[in-house]
N, C-alpha and C positions, 0 to 999 in steps of 0.2 A: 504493500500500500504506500503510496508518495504522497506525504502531505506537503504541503503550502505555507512560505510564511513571508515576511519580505524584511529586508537588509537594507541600511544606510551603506552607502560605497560612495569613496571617494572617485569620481569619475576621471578627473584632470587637478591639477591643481587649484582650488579655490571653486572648485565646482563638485556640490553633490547631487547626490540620486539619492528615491529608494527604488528599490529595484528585488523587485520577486526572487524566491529560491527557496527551490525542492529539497523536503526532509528527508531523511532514509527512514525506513522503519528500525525506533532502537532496538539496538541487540540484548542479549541477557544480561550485560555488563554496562547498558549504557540508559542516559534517561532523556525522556524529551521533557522539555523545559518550556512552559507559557511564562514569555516576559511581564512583568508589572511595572520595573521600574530599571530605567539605564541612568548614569551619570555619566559627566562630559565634565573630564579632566584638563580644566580649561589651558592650562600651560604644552599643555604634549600635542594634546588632538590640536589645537590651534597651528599648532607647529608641523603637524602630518596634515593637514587641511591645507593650508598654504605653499608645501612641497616644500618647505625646510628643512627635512631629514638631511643631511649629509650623507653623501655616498660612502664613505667610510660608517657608516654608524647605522645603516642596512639592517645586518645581522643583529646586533646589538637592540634596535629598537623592536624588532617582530614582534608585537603581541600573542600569547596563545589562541588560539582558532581564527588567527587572521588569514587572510583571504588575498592572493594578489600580490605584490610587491609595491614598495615602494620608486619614485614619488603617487604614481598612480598607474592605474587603477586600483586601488584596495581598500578592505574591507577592517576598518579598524575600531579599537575601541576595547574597555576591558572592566567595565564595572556594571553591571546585570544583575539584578534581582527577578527572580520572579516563583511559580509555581510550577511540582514537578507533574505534569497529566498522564506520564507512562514511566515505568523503573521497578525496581527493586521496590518489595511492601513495605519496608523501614522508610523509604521518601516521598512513598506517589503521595501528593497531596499538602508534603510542607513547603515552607518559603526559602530557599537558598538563595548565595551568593553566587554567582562565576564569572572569572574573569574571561569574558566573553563580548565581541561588540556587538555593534548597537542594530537588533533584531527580533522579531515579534516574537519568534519560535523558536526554536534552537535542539539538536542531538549532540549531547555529549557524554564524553565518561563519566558511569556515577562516583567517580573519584575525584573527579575537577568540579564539582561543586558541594559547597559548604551550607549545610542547615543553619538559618538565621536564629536564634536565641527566640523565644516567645515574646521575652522583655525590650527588642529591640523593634521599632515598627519598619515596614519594608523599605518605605522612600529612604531612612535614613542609613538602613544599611547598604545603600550604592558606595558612601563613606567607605567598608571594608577596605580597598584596596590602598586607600591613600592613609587609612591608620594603621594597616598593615606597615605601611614605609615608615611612619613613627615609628612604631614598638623597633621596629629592625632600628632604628638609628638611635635608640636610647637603650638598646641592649649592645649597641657600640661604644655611645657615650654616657652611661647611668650618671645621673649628679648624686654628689653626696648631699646627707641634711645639712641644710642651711647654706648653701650653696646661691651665687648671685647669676641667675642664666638669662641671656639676651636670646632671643630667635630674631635672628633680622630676614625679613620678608613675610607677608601677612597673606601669602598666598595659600592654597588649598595644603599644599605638604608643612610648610610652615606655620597655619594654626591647628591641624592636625595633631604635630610636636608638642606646639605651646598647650592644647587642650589637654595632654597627658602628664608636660611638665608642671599645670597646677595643679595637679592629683598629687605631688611628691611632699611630703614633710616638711616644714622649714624651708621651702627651696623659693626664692621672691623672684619671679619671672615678667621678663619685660618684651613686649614685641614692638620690633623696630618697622616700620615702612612707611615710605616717600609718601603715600595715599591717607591722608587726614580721616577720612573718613573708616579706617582699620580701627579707630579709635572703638567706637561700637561694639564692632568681633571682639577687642582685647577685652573690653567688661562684660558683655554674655560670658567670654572664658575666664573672667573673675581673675586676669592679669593686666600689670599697668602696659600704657603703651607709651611711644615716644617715633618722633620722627628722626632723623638718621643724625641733626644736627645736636639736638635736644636729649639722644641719649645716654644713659649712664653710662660711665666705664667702671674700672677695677673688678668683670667678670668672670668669675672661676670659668664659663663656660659660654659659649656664643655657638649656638648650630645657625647655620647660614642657608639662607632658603630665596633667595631673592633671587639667583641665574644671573645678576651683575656682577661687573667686575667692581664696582665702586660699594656696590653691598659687601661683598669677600672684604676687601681695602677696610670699610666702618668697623667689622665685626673684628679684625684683627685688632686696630688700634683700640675695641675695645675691653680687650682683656687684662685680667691683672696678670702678672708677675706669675710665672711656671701655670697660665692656663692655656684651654682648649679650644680651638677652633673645628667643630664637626660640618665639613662640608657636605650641603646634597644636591646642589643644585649639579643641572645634567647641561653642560656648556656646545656638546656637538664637538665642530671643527672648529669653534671660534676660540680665538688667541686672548687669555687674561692674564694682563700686568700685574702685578702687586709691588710694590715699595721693600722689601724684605729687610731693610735699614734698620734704622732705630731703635724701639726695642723690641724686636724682633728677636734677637741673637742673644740681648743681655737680657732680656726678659724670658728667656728659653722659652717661649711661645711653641705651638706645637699647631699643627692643622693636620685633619684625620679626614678620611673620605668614609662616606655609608652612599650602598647602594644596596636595594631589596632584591635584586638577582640573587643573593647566594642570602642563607643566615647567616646572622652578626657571628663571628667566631668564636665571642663569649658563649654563643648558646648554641653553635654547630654541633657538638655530641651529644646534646640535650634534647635539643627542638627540632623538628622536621617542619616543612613549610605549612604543611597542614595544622601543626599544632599554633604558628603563629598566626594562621588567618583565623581560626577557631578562638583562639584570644582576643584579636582584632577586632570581632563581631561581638564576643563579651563585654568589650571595652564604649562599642557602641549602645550599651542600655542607657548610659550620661545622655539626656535630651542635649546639654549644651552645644553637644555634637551639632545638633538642627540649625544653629548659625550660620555652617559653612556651606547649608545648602540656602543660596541665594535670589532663585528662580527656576520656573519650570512651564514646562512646551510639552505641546503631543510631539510623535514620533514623526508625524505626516511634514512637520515644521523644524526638523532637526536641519534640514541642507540652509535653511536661513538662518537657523538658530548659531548654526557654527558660522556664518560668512559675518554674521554679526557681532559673534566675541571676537572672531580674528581681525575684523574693522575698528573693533574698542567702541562697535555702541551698542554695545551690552554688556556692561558690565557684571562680574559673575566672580564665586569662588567655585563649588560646584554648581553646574545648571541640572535640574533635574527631568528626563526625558519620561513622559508618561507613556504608557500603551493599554489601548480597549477602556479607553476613559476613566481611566484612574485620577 
């Protein structure tokens, strides 16, 4: 039996579709998926939307169950919620995760999708895969109590971070970005904020989430004495200066990379990737979480919805993609 469902695809650069495509009938080991809810990860998809992948960075950026190659034609996108209607009796009928793009229906392994918590409602667990990248960067860099931590850049990964880092003990957390109006975000997550000039220094720790190179530049000069710089921002092919002067050297400053491709090494023997998305979706029961979703579209208005965050007139942290009138 061939069912029916339909696909966002990138058609050309800066041009979407949706565009039909036939299911297989799942196997014993696989489940078919009725979408509810997709998120649009506005910094990436903007950046595959526009044909700004770098050809070197191909392999690297593939989403799983993506479709096509890059710059285009393809099939991208990796945060899906929705209902299993065929599978294994342990999931027909609950609400998973998968990182999966952005599609009504979907066949996949019932191992690549994750059961959403009861306590979690479904729009917000599209969130999973970007609090996923938290946990993995603070099992990189854990602050100790009482710790003075900066995030600079107020975007999706970066109040992600900061949403976990006002969960820790004693730790007084400040988010940094150039956008005044982050002000907001920082007090729903019950952190202060600050613009880049107006920032504190003497920071045991600064995680860097901005993708500038003048963000990287604030967050170094603003740490104290033997602290940390945890980078995540994902640069491409593009070339970033830094000043390494100063107190760079006498201040034994240190800058650390996190990237959610692999687990944090702290928790490689421990954790499997399944146990940190299964956390990640735990972690989403906090409603605060709900700030970083900041608008939402049907599925039929996704090809405008993305030419419009990558134009900048729609401003977004997650946008949230509805399907069957949710």
């Amino acid at each position: 039996m061939t069912r029916s469902a339909l696909a966002f695809w990138l058609r050309a650069p800066g041009v979407g579709e949706i565009r039909p495509v036939a299911l297989p009938e799942p196997g014993t080991d696989e489940v078919l998926v009725r979408s509810r809810y997709s998120g649009v990860s506005r910094g990436t998809e903007t950046l595959v939307f526009t044909g700004g992948v770098p050809a070197s960075q191909y392999a690297a950026m593939r989403a799983p169950f993506q479709e096509g190659d890059f710059p285009a034609p393809v099939k991208y996108g990796y945060l899906s919620v929705g209902e299993v209607e065929q599978g294994p009796a342990d999931l027909r009928g609950r609400t998973v995760f998968c990182l999966h793009p952005h599609q009504s229906a979907y066949v996949v392994p019932a191992a690549a999708v994750t059961v959403v918590p009861a306590e979690v409602p479904a729009a917000r667990a599209v969130l999973a895969g970007t609090v996923e990248t938290a946990v993995n960067a603070l099992w990189d860099a854990p602050p100790l109590v009482g710790d003075r931590v900066t995030v600079v850049g107020g975007g999706m990964v970066g109040c992600a971070v900061t949403a976990l880092l006002a969960r820790f003990p004693g730790v007084r957390v400040e988010l940094v970005d150039t956008d005044p109006t982050r002000a907001e975000v920082a007090a729903a997550l019950g952190v202060d904020f600050a613009t880049p000039e107006t920032a504190a220094d003497g920071r045991d720790l600064v995680v860097h989430a901005s993708a500038s190179a003048a963000g990287l530049q604030r967050g170094l000069d603003l740490l104290a004495p033997e602290g940390t710089l945890l980078e995540l921002s994902w640069y491409g092919d593009r070339q970033v200066q830094l000043s390494l002067g100063g107190a760079f050297h006498s201040g034994r400053l240190s800058i650390r990379s996190s990237q959610v491709g692999m687990v944090a090494p702290a928790r490689r023997g421990s954790r499997s990737y399944a146990d940190r998305m299964a956390l990640a979706l735990d972690l989403l029961a906090d409603p605060a979480f709900d700030t970083l979703i900041t608008g939402r579209s049907p599925f039929a208005e996704l090809p405008d919805v993305l030419a419009r965050l990558s134009g900048g007139d729609l401003p977004a942290l997650c946008h949230l993609i509805t399907y069957d009138g949710e």
